[in-house]
C-alpha positions in Angstrom: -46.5 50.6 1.2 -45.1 47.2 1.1 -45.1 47.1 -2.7 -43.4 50.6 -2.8 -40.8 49.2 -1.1 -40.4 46.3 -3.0 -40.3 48.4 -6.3 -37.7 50.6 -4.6 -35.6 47.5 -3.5 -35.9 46.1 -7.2 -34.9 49.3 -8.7 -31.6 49.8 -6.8 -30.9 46.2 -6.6 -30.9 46.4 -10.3 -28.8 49.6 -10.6 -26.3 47.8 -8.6 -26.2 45.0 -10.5 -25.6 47.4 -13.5 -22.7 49.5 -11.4 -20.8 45.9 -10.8 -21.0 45.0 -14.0 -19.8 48.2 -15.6 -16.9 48.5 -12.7 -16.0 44.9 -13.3 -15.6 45.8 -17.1 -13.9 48.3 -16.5 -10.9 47.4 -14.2 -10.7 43.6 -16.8 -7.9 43.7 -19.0 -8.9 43.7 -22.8 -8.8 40.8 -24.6 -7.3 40.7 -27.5 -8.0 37.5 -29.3 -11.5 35.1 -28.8 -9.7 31.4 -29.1 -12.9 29.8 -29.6 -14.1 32.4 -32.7 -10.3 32.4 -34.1 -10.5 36.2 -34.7 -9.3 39.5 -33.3 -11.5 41.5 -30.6 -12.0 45.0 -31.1 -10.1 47.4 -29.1 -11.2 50.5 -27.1 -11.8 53.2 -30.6 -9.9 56.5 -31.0 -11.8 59.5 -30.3 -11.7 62.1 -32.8 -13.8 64.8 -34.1 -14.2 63.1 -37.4 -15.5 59.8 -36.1 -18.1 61.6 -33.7 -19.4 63.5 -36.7 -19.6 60.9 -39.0 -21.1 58.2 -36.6 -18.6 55.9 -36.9 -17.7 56.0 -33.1 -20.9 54.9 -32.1 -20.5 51.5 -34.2 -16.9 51.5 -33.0 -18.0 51.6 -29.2 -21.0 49.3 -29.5 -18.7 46.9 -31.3 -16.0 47.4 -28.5 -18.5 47.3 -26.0 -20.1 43.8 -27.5 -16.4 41.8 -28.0 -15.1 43.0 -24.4 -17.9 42.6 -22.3 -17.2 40.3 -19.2 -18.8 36.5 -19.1 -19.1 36.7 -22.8 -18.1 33.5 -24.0 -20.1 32.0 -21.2 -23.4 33.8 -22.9 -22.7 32.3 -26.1 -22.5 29.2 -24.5 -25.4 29.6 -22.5 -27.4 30.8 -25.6 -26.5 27.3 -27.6 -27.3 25.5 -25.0 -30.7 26.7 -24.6 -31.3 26.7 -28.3 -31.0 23.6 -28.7 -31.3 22.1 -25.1 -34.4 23.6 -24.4 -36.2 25.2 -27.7 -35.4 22.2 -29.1 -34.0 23.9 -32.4 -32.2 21.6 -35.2 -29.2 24.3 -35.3 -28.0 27.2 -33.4 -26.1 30.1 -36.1 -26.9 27.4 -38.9 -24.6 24.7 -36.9 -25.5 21.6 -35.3 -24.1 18.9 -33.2 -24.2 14.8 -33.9 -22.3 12.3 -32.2 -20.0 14.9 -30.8 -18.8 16.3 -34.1 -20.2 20.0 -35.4 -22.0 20.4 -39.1 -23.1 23.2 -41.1 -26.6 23.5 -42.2 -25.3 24.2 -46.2 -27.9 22.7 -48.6 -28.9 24.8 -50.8 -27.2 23.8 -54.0 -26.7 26.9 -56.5 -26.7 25.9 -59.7 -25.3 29.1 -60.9 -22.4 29.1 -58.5 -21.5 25.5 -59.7 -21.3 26.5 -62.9 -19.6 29.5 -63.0 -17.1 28.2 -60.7 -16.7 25.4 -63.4 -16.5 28.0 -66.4 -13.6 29.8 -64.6 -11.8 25.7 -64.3 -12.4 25.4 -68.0 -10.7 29.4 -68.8 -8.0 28.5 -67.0 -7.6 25.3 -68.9 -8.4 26.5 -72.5 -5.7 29.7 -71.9 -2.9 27.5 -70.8 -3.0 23.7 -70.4 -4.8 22.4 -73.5 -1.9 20.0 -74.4 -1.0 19.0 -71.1 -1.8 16.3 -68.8 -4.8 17.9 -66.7 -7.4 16.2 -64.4 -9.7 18.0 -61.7 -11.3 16.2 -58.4 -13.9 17.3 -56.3 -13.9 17.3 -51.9 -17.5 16.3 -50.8 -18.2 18.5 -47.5 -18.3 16.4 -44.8 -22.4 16.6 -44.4 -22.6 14.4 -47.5 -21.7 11.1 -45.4 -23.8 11.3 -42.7 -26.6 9.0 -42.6 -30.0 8.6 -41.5 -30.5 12.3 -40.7 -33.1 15.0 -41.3 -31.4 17.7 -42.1 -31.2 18.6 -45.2 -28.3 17.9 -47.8 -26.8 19.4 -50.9 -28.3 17.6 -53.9 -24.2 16.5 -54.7 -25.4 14.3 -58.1 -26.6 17.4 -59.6 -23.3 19.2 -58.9 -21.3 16.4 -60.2 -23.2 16.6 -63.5 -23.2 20.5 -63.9 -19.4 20.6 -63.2 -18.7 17.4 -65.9 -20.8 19.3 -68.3 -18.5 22.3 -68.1 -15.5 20.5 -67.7 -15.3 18.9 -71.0 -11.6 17.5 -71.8 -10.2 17.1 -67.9 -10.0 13.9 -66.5 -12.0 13.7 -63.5 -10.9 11.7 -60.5 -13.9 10.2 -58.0 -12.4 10.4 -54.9 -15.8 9.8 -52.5 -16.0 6.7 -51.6 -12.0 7.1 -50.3 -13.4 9.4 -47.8 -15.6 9.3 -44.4 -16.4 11.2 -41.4 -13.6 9.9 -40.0 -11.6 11.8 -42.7 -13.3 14.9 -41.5 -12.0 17.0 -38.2 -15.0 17.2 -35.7 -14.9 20.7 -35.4 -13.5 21.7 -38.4 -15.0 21.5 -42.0 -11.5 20.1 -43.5 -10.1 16.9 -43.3 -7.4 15.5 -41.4 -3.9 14.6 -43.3 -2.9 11.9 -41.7 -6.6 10.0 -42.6 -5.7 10.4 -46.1 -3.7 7.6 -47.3 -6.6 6.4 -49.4 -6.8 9.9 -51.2 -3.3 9.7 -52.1 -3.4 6.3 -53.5 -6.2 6.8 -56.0 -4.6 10.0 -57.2 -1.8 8.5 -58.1 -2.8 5.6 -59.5 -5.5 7.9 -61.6 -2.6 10.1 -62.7 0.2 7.4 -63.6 2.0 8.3 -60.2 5.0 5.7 -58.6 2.9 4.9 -55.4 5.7 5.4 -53.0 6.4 4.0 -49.3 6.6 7.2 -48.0 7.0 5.8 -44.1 5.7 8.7 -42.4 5.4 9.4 -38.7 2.8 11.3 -37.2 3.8 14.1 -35.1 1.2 15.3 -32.4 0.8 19.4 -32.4 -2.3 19.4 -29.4 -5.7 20.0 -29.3 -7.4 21.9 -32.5 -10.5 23.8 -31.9 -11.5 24.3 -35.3 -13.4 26.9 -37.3 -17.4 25.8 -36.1 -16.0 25.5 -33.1 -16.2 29.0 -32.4 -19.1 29.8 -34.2 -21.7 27.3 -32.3 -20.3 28.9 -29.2 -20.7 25.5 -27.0 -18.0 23.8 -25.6 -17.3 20.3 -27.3 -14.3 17.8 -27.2 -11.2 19.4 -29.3 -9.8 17.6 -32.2 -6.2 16.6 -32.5 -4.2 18.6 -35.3 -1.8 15.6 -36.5 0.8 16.4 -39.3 2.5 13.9 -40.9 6.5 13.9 -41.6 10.0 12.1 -42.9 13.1 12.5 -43.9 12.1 13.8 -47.6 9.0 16.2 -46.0 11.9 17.9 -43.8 14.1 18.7 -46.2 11.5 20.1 -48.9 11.5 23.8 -48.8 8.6 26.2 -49.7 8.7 29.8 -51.3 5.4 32.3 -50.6 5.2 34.2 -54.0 3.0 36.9 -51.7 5.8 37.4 -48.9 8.8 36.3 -50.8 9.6 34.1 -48.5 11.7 30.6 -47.7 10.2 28.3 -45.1 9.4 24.8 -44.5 6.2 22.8 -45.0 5.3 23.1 -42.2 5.1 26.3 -39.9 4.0 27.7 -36.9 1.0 29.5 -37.7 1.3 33.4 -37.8 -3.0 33.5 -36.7 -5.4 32.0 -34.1 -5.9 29.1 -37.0 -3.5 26.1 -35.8 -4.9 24.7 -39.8 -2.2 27.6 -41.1 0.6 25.1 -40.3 -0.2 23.4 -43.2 1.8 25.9 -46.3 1.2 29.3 -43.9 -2.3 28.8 -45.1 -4.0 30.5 -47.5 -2.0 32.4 -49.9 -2.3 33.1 -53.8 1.1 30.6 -54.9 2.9 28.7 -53.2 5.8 26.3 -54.5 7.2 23.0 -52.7 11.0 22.2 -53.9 12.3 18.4 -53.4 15.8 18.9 -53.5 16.1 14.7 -53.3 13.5 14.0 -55.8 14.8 11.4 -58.3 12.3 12.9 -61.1 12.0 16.4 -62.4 8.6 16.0 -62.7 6.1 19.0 -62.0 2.7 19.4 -60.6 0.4 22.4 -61.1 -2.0 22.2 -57.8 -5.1 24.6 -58.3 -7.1 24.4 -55.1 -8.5 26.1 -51.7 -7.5 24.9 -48.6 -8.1 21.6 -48.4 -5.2 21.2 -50.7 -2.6 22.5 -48.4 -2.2 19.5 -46.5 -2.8 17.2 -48.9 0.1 18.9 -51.3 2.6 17.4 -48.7 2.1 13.9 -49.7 2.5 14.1 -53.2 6.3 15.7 -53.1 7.7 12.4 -53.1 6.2 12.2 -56.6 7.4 15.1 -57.7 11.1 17.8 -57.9 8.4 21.0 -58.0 4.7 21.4 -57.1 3.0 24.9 -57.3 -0.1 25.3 -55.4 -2.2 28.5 -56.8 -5.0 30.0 -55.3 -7.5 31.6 -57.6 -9.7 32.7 -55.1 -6.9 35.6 -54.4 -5.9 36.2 -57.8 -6.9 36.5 -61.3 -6.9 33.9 -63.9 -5.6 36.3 -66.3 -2.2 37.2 -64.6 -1.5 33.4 -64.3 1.4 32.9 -66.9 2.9 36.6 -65.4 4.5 33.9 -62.5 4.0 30.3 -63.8 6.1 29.1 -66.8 3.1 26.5 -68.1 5.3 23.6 -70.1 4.8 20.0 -69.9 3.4 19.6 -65.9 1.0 17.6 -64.6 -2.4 19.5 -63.1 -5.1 18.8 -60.5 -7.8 21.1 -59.8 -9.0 20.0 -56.0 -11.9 21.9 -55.4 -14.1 21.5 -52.1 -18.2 21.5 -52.7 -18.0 24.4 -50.3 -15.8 26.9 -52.3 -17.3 25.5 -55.6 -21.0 26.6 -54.1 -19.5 30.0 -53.6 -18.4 30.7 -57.0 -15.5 32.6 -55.6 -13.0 31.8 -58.3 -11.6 34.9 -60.2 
């Protein structure tokens, strides 16, 4: 009798638990954007004859039903923590944590990838900038300088090689050892612009650039939770998102070829990514005017996103730079909406996108 009651007392104490929780979810506002993942939550799906005939509703609710569900963020967290709290597990979603700062587990060098990332470099260059002055540099992830760890690293020597081996006739410009983790955002996989003074010296001294006293001042824009910071789901200390300005940076304007629009260099971002303030982020081309330049010199900027803040510090050396983005267009339309004459050109590559091999 005794354990009849206490199965009975389970039972309906768990069916309450279920009726709070659905109640709860149902009277909580929808939430439109998760901060911490930096992407949009799915809304409540239309209901329509077509979508309950062809399935799609049910993967519409359950998706609904997974990004709105109450205490969510809380359950990630929870489920991070225990991973690697208690299971004792090197990495939780392929992320891990040391000394406060957030790394991807991305080791596996493919050798393919780095080539034909490197062919499509060298068709660009062969179609349009054979007599011109062309060099190409390449940004180590930020995994590369930590030391005295076991996990596993990209074998970076090898893709060094297989990219100078394809890029026969560019200039390459080493700029490693001008970099450490303290270059690198703790929560982010880019690095931070105002840590790269270093950067900006080498290039121009490797490309027969003025090195400028450019005077800046760093303006504060508040905390930056960056990309891995939503994706380990476990609550870490926030970077700061720094931009650096002066008098020249101000007055520079930029024109999106994909919107058509004017703007400035920097802008308030139009998504959850506060990194977008940096050129509206990614976008196909992108030019930077210096109306008080005291050169009409040009630069042709190929690159991914690490380029848009570094772009910034190089208009003082420069009337024009045009940042393209072959990851979003084709290498064949190129000359359709860039005159190619007599400009300078850096390809600024990061060993993430160049392991990708997604470079039309």
């Amino acid at each position: 009798m005794k354990d009849r009651v206490k199965d009975v007392v389970v039972t309906l104490s768990f069916i309450a638990i279920l009726v709070i929780v659905f109640l709860i979810n149902v009277v909580t506002k929808d939430k439109e954007i998760s901060n911490s993942e930096r992407r949009k939550l799915a809304s409540f799906p239309e209901i329509t004859l077509d979508s309950i005939k062809s399935g799609d509703l049910s993967g519409d609710l359950e998706k609904y039903f997974s990004d709105q569900f109450v205490g969510r963020e809380e359950l990630r967290s929870f489920k991070t923590f225990w991973s690697l709290n208690v299971f004792n597990q090197k990495d939780n979603n392929e992320l891990f944590v040391k000394d406060g700062s957030i790394y991807k587990m991305d080791y596996e060098l493919k050798d393919k990838n780095i080539e034909e990332s490197s062919k499509k470099i060298k068709y660009v260059y062969d179609t349009y900038l054979k007599d011109m002055n062309v060099y190409y540099s390449i940004i180590p992830d930020k995994n590369y300088y930590l030391e005295n760890d076991d996990h596993l690293k990209m074998d970076y020597e090898k893709l060094k090689q297989i990219i100078g081996e394809n890029l026969q006739g560019l200039e390459y410009i080493d700029i490693w050892d001008d970099l450490s983790l303290d270059n690198y955002y703790k929560t982010d996989l880019h690095w931070k612009q105002e840590n790269l003074n270093q950067v900006v010296k080498t290039l121009r001294e490797e490309m027969n650039l003025e090195d400028v006293e450019d005077n800046y001042t760093i303006q504060d824009l508040g905390d930056f939770y960056g990309t891995y910071y939503g994706q380990l789901g476990i609550s870490v200390a926030p970077d700061k998102l720094n931009v650096l300005v002066n008098s020249e940076l101000m007055k520079c304007a930029t024109y999106n070829y994909e919107t058509r629009q004017t703007s400035r260099v920097y802008v308030t971002p139009r998504t959850s990514d506060k990194y977008d303030v940096f050129l509206s982020g990614a976008t196909p081309i992108i030019t930077i005017t210096n109306p008080n330049s005291t050169t009409d010199k040009e630069l042709i900027l190929f690159r991914d996103s690490f380029g848009s803040s570094l772009a910034p510090l190089l208009v003082s050396n420069y009337k024009k730079i045009t940042l393209v983005d072959i990851r979003y267009m084709s290498s064949k339309i190129l000359d359709q909406y860039i005159d190619f004459t007599n400009q300078d050109v850096l390809f600024l590559y990061s060993t993430v996108v160049l392991n990708q091999n997604i470079l039309k």
